[in-house]
DOFILUM-625790 format. One record per residue (C-alpha): x, y, z; residue in three letters. Coordinates in Angstrom, 1 decimal, decimal comma. Layout:
<atoms>
[atom [X Y Z] 'ALA']
...
</atoms>
This chain:
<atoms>
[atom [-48,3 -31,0 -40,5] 'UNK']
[atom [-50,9 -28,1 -40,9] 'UNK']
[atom [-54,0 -27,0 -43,6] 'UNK']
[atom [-57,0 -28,3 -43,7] 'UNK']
[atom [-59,5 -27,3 -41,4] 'UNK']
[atom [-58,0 -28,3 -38,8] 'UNK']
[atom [-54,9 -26,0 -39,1] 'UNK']
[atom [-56,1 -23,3 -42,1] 'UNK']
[atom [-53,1 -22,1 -43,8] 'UNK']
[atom [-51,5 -19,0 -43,0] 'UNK']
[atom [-48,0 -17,0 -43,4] 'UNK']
[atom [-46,8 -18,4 -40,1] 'UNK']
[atom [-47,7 -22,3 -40,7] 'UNK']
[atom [-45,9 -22,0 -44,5] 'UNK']
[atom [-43,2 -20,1 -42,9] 'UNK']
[atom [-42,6 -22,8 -40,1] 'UNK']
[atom [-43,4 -25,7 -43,1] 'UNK']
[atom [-46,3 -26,9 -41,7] 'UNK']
[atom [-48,2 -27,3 -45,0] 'UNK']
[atom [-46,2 -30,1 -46,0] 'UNK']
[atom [-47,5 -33,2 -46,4] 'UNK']
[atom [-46,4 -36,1 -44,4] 'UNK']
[atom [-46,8 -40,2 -44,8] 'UNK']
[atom [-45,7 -42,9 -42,0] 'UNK']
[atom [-44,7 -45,4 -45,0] 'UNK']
[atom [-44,0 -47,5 -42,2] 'UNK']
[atom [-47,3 -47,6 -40,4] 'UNK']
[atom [-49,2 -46,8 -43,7] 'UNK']
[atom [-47,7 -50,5 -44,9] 'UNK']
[atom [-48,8 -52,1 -41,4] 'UNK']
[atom [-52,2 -51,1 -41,8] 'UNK']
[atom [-52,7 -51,4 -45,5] 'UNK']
[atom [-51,2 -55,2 -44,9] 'UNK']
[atom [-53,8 -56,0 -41,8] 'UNK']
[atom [-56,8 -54,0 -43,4] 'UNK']
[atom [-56,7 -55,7 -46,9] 'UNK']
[atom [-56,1 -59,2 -45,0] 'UNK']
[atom [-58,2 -58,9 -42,9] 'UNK']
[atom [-61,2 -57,6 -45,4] 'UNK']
[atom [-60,0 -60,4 -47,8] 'UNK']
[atom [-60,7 -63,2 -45,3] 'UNK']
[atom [-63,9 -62,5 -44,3] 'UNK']
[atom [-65,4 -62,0 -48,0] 'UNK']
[atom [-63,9 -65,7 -48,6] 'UNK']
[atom [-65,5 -66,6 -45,2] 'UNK']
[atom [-68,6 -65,2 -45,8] 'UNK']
[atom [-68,7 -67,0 -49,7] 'UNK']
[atom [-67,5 -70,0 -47,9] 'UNK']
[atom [-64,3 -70,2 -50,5] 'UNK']
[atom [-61,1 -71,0 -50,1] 'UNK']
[atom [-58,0 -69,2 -51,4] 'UNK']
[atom [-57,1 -72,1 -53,3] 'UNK']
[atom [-60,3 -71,7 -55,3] 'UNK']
[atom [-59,8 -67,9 -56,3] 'UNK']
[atom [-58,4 -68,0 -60,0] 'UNK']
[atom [-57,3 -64,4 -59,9] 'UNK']
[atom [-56,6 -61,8 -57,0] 'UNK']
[atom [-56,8 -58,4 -58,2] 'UNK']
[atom [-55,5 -56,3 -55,4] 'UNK']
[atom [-55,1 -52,3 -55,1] 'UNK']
[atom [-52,1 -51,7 -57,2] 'UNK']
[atom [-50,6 -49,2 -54,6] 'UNK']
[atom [-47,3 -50,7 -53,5] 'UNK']
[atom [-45,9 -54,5 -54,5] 'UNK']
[atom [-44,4 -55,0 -50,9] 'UNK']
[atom [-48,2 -54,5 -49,6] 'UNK']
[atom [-49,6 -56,6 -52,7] 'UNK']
[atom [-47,3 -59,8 -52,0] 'UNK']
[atom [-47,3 -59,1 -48,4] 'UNK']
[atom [-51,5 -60,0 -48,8] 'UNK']
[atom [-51,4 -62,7 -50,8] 'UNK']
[atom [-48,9 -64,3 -48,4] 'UNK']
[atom [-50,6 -64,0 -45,7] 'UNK']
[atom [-53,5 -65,1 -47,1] 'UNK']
[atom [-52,1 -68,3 -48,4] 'UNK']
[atom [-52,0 -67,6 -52,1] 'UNK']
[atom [-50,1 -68,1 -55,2] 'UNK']
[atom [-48,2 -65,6 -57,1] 'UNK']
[atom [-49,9 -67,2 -60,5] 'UNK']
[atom [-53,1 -65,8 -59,0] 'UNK']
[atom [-52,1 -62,5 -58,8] 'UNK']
[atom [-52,8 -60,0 -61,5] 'UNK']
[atom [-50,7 -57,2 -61,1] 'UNK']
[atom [-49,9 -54,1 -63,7] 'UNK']
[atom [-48,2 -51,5 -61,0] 'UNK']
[atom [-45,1 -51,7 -63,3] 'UNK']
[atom [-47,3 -49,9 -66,1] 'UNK']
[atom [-49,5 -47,5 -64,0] 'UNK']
[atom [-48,5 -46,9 -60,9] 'UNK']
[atom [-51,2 -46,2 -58,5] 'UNK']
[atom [-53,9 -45,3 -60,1] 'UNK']
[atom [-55,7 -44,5 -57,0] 'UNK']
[atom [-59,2 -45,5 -56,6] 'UNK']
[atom [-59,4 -46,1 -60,1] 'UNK']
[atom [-56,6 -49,1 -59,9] 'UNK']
[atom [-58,9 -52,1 -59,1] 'UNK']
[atom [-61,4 -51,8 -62,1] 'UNK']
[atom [-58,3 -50,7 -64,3] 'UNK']
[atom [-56,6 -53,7 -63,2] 'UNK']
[atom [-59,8 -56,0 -63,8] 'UNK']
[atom [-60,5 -54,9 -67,2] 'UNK']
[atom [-56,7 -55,2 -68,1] 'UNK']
[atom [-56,9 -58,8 -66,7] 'UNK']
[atom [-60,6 -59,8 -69,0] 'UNK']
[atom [-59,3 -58,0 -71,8] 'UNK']
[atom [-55,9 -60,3 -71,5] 'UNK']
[atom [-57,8 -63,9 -71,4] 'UNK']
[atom [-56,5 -63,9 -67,6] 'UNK']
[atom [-60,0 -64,2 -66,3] 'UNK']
[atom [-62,8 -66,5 -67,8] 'UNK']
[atom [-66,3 -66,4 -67,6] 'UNK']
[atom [-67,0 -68,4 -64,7] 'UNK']
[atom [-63,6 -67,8 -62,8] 'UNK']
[atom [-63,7 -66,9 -58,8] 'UNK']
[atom [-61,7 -63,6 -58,4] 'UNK']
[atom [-60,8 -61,6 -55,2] 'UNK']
[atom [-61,0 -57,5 -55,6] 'UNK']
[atom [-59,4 -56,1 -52,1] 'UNK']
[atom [-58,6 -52,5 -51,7] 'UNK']
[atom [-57,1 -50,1 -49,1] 'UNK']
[atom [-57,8 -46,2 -49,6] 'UNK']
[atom [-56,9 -43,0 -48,2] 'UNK']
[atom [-58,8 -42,1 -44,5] 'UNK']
[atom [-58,3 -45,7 -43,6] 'UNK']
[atom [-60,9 -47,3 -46,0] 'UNK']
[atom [-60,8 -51,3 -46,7] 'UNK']
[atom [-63,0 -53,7 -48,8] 'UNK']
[atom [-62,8 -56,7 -50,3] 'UNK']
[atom [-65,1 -58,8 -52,7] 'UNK']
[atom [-65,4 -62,4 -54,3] 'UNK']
[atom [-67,2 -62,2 -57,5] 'UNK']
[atom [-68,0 -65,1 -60,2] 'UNK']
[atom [-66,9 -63,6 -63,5] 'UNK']
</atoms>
């Protein structure tokens, strides 16, 4: 693959093809998988909670082999997962807070309820939170 800085764009690199994008859906799925585990275990670590406890896991709504994937492996529930892929797609960056509001605005989360955000971005970014609603 070419452009960027890296490989600036010029007659040669369109002519070969270069400026095509490219994704590893494969290895994208691996690491999205591990990162988003991985970040969702130690925010329930660090809030000493179990996965039992969260009432609703909000995770980025990017691809729903990654989203069950992570709540597998983490041990939970498909009742606590909120999930609105179906409508949106991926919404990007935005998809979390989109996906939370849908879920308040829906009665699916309660004042007082335990809920898990986790996210995986472009450039190999991860995070994950527990927050008392």
């Amino acid at each position: 693959a070419g452009g960027g800085s890296r490989c600036p764009a010029s007659a040669e690199s369109i002519a070969a093809g270069m400026h095509y994008l490219r994704m590893e859906g494969r290895e994208t799925y691996k690491s999205a998988v591990q990162a988003m585990e991985t970040a969702a275990e130690e925010a329930l670590r660090r809030c000493e909670i179990d996965i039992s406890r969260i009432k609703c896991i909000i995770p980025h709504q990017a691809n729903r082999r990654i989203i069950d994937a992570v709540v597998e492996r983490l041990g939970g529930k498909p009742e606590q997962l909120f999930v609105n892929l179906h409508k949106y797609g991926n919404t990007s960056a935005a998809s979390v807070v989109i996906a939370l509001d849908e879920a308040v605005a829906s009665g699916r989360i309660q004042r007082g309820d335990l809920v898990l955000l986790v996210a995986f971005g472009g450039g190999l970014t991860w995070g994950a939170a527990v927050i008392e609603w």
